[in-house]
Structures are given as C-alpha cells and as structure tokens.
N, C-alpha and C positions, 0 to 999 in steps of 0.2 A: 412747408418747405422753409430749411433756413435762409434768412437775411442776410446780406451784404454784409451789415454792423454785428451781426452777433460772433460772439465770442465763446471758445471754454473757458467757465468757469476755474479750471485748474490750471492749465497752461499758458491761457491766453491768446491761442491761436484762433485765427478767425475762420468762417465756413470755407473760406475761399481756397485755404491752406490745410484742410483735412478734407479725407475722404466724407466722412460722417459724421454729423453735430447732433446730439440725442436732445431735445429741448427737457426742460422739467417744469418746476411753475416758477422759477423767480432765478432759472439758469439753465445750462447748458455743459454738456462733457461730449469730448472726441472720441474716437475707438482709442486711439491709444492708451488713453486717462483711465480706459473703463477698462480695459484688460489688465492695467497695474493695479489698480482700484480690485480687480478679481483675484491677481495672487496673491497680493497682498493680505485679502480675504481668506482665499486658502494658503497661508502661510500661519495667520495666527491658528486657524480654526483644527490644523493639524497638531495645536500645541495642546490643545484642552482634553482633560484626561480621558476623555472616551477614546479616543483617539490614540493609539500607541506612531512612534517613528515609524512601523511598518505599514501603517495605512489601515491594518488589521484590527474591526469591531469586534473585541470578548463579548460587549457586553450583547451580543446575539449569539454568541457561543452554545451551543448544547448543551447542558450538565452530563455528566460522568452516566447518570439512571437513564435520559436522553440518548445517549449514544450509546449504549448497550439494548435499547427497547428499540431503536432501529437495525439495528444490527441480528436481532430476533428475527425481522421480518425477512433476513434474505442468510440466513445462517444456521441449520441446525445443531442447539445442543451449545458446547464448548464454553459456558457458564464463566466459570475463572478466567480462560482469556480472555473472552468478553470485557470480563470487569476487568482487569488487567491492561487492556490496549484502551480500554474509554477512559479510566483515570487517566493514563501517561499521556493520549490526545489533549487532553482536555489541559492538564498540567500546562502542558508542550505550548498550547498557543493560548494559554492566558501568561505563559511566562516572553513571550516575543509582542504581546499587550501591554506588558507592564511600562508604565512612566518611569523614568529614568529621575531617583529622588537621591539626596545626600545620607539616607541611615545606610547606605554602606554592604547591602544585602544585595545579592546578586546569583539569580535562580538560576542553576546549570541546567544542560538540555539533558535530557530521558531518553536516550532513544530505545528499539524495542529488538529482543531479539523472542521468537518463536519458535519453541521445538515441539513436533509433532510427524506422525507418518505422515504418507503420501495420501493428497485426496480428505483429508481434514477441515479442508476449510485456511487455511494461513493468508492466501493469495487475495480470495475474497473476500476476508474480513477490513486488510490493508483496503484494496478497490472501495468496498462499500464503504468504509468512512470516510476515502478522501472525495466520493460523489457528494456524501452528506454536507460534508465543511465545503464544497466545491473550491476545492486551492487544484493545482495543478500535481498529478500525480504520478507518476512512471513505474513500470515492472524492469529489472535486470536480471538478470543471468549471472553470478558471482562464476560459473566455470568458463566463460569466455573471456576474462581478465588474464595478462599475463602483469610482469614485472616491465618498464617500460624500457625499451629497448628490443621485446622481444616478439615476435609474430603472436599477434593475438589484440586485445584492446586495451589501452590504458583505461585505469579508475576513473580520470577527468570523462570518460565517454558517458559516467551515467549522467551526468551534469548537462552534456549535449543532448542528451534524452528530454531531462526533464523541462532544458531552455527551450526545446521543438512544442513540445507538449501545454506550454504556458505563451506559444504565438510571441517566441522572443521576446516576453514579460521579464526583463533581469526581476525587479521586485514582486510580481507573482512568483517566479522561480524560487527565489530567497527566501518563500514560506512555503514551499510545496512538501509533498511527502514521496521516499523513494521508498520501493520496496526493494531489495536483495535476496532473489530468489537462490534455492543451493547453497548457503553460505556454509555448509558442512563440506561441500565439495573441494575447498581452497584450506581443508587442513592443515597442520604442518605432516608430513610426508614421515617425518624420521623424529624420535626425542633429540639426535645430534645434528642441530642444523649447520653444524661443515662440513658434513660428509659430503656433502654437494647443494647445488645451486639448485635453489623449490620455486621456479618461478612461474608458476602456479598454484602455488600454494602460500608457504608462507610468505615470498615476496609480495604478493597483492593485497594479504593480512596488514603486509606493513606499507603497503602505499595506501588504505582504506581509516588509516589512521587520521590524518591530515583532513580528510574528509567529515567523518564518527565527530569528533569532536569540534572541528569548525575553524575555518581559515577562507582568504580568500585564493581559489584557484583560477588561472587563466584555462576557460574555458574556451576550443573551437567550436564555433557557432553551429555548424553544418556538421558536427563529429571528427572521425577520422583522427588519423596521427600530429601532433605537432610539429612544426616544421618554424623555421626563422621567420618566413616572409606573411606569417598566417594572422590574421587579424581576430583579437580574441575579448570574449567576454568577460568580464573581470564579478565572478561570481562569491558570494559570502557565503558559508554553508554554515554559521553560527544557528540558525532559524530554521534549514532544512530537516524533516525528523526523515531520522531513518529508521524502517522496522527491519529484520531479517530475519528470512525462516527460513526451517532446513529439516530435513528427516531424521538427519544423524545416525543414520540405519548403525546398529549395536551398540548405543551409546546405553543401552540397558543393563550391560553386562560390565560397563564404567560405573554405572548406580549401585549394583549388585555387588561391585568389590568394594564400593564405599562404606557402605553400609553393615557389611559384616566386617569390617577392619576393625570395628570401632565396638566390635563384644568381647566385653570382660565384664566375667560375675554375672551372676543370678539374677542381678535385675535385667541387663543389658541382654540374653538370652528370652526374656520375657518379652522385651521392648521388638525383638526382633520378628516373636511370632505376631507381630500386631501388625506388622511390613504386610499390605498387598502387594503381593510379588505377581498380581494377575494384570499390572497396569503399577509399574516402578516408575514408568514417567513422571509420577505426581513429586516423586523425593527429587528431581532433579534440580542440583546445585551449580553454582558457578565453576567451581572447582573440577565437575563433571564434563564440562565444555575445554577445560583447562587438558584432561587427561584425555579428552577427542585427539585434540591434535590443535584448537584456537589460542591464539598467545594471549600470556595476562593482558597486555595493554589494550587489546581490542574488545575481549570480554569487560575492563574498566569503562571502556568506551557504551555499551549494551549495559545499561543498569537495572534494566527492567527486564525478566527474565522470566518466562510463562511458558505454560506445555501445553499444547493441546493432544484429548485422548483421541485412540484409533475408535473409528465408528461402528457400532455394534448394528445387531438387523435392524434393531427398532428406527435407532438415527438413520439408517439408511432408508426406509422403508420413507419415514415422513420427508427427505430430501426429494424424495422422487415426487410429491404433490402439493407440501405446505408452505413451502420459503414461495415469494413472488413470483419471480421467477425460477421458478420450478421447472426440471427438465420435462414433466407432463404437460404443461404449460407454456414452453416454450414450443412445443409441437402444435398444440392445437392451435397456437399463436401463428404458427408456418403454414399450418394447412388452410387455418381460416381467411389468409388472404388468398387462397384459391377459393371462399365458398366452400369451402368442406369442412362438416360437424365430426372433430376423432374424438374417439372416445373408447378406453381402456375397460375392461375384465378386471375385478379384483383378483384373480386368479392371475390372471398375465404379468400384473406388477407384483406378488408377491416372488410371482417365476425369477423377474428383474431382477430384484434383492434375493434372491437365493443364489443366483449366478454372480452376483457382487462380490458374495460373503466368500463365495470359494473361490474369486480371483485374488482377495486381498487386496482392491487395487483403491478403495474408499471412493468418493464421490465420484473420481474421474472413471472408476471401473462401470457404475453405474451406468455414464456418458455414453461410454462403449458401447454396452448393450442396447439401450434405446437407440442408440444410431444403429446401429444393426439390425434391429427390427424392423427399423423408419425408412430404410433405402428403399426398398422396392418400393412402397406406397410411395415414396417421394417424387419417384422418376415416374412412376405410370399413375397414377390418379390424378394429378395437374391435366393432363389433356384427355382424360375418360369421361368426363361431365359427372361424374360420380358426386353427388351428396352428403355422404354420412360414411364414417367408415369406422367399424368397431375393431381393437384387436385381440382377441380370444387368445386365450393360455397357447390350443394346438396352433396358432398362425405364430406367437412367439417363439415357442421349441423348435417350428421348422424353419424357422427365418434365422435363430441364434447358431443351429447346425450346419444351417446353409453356409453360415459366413464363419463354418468350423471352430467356434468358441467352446464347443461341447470338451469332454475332456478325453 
C-alpha cells in the first residue's frame, strides 16, 4: 500500500490526492500519468509504417494467389473473376495502407463492377472476401433507390447499412465493402434524358456518384430519410470499395453489335469467325455498359470490369457437393442436429442438376430444388425418431412434381 510521503514521479501529486499510485523500484505513476503515458504510446505507434492512418495491417493482407485459393473453397469455377476481384481487394487495401510520403504519388480507389447471369456466383464472391479480410460488409438492392426527394430510399441509406453492420464503427465503416446488387436495374430509361424525369434510373446513377468515387456524406445513424433536426454520421467513402453486379439481361446483343461494326476487309472477317458467339460475355467492354443504359461518369467510377460466365451442368453439378458449404452439406448440417444421417443417390443429384439446366435459373435454381425435395423430410423426420434417411431418384421426381416444378 502506498505512503503518506509518496509521490508521482510525473506530476507530483501525492497518494492522498489520487485515486491510484502504481509503485516501481526507485518511483511511482498515478492513473492519470499512465493513461497519457498510454496514448501517447499509441499516438506515436500509429505513426510507424506498419501501421497506415486507417489503423488497417497490409502487412497481414492476403496476396492476390491467397485470395483467389480461398475463394475456390466456397465458389465454383469463374477463374478470371476470381483473379479479377483478388487483385482489385488486394490493390484496394494496401492502397488505404499506404503511408502518406512527399514523392507526390497518390493510388486512386478501383472499385468493382460484375457482369454475369443470375445465380453465378457475384453476391457470394463479394460476401466471401469481406468474411476473409473480416472489415464490415453490406448487400443493397440498387432498384430500391429513388432520386431524393422521391418515395423510395436515398443513396446515403447504403452507408446507414453498412454504419449498422460495423456496431456504429465510423472507422471500421470507412474501410468496409458494399456490394450493389441490380445495378443494371437503375439504367438510364431513354438515350434523351429530357424527355422526362428517370428517377430511378438515371437520377440515382447520379446521386451514386459522390459516393463511387469518395466524399464525406452525412450519414443518418438508424437509416431512414433526412430531415433538419436528425443527428448524423459524418462518414468518408474515399476507403469504402464498392463492387456491383448485375445480369444486364441482353447486354449480349450490345456486344454483338460491337463487334461486327467494326468488319472491314478480309482480315476483319477472319477475326470475326474466331468470336465465340456461344458465351460473348468474355468481349465485354466499357463502352458496352455505356450502350445499356450507365452514364460515362459512373462506369469512370467502376475501373475494374469482369464477367462472370453462365454455369454449365458440370459447374452446376460440383456446386451441389464440393464448395464448403455446399447446398448437400448444408442439409445434412440441418438434419444432423436432429441426429439424423441424410444421405443422397448419385442418381437423385444428377436429377437436381438436370432440373437446374432446364430452369436456367444458375445456383439459386439449384436452391429451389433441394428445398423442394427437403420439405417434407424437414417437417416430419425431426419428431419420427428416425435415424438415417437416404434420398433416391423416385422420392426426388415425386417430391419435385409434388411441389409442381415439373414442366
């Protein structure tokens, strides 16, 4: 216990006059000394280059090969986007790492824009990286945006998302990742945009602006519309990466006019039959986004530009048992905390992916069906003490016609 006479060594106050006097061997420090003593710690220690102004360690970063070889584990196939969205992460937050030096070089943000069908994989490639980096992450909806002013949600609402999502973290928030689901849905409507007012379309194009490229926005904390009296978040979006994917349903036949504009002469005819015209998404250019209906400044904004292809039987086929979480997997994961062994027919899962390929609806069509199957077992085997439950081809086909998927 301290004495009467002792002192801190820093201040000079005596025990009498602080709560708590820490001895050491030849002195003494108060709580107050040792707390200034602590930031001061972490004031310089936040200078030293491991260390970026956003608190954010690269040097535990993933490499580009790293974050593609995770992304295997829970993603079939889609190779080029893969490599595609790992470099631009990877880019993305070792450039919000970087030490702030005088050679005058200053890394602009990449964000990401994704085109591909429905059920491809776009959603969960976003999701699975930002578990990997664990930053704070959010999913939006680009068709629920209006213009502000107008019945629907202003831009600022993803920001309230992703502030809920990071436990009211302003600087977790300030490096998180949003995705922009549907950003083909907020087209521009007409090539003459005065024929009338697109306030769902291209008006939200041009309120996502401000955003894309990075300002600070008043954010309301709890969502919802702004108003005078509302107390708000004062968020930077410089650091936030945004990806956005969309299906662009007939943006093939925007490729397709591209590319043959552009034959003249004998070679240019040659060049033309070398076009797989069985999967034209691969020639997809900016300019092709431009001729959708997205305004140049926004595709400026989207530098990084990647397709994913529509999945064939085979991808389909390994989605249903090899990714992690695999929808096989996630079943037998359901049943097993009842105590019951499920276990599939190779015959049954091949039925699965046959019924896939003819909906056209890619991974989520998959979904479909396995839920479909899964209901009945679901509701009646939990309370039948039942064991082990196999499902055979004939219990699929009567289960998939029961719930009228048949054609």
């Amino acid at each position: 216990m301290a004495k009467k006479q002792d002192k801190c060594s820093f201040c000079g106050r005596s025990s009498s006059e602080v709560r708590l006097l820490i001895s050491g061997i030849d002195g003494f420090i108060c709580e107050d000394c040792a707390a200034q003593a602590y930031q001061i710690v972490q004031e310089n220690f936040n200078k030293t280059p491991e260390k970026s102004s956003t608190g954010f360690d690269w040097k535990h970063l993933p490499k580009p090969t790293e974050i593609k070889a995770y992304l295997d584990q829970y993603v079939i196939g889609q190779d080029d986007a893969k490599r595609y969205l790992s470099v631009a992460v990877y880019n993305h937050y070792k450039r919000i790492s970087q030490v702030v030096t005088d050679d005058g070089v200053e890394i602009e943000k990449s964000n990401v824009i994704m085109v591909g069908p429905t059920g491809t994989g776009k959603t969960l490639m976003a999701r699975t990286i930002a578990n990997l980096l664990k930053v704070p992450f959010t999913i939006v909806d680009a068709t629920v945006f209006t213009e502000a002013g107008y019945v629907g949600e202003d831009v600022e609402s993803i920001l309230s998302r992703l502030l809920q999502v990071a436990d009211f973290d302003v600087q977790a928030t300030q490096r998180g990742i949003v995705f922009i689901d549907e950003i083909d849905k907020i087209a521009r409507k007409t090539d003459n945009p005065s024929i009338t007012r697109d306030v769902s379309g291209e008006g939200v194009q041009q309120g996502l602006l401000k955003l894309l490229e990075g300002s600070i926005v008043n954010v309301p904390p709890k969502g919802g519309r702004k108003h005078p009296d509302q107390d708000y978040e004062h968020i930077d979006t410089h650091n936030i990466l945004f990806i956005c994917g969309g299906a662009f349903d007939g943006i093939e036949r925007k490729i397709a006019q591209r590319l043959n504009t552009h034959v003249v002469g004998y070679n240019s005819i040659q060049n033309v039959a070398h076009i797989d015209r069985s999967n034209l998404m691969k020639y997809i250019q900016p300019q092709d986004l431009k001729s959708f209906g997205l305004i140049p400044e926004i595709i400026g904004r989207l530098p990084v530009l990647t397709y994913l292809d529509a999945l064939d039987r085979k991808a389909l086929r390994a989605i249903l048992t090899e990714p992690k979480n695999s929808l096989i997997r996630q079943q037998q994961k359901l049943f097993g905390m009842d105590g019951i062994a499920l276990a599939f027919d190779e015959e049954a899962l091949e039925y699965i992916v046959d019924k896939a390929v003819e909906f056209k609806l890619g991974a989520r069509g998959l979904r479909s069906i396995v839920e479909s199957i899964m209901i009945t077992p679901q509701y009646e085997l939990p309370a039948s003490g039942t064991k082990t439950f196999r499902v055979t081809l004939d219990y699929a086909k009567q289960q998939v016609e029961k719930a009228s998927f048949a054609a």
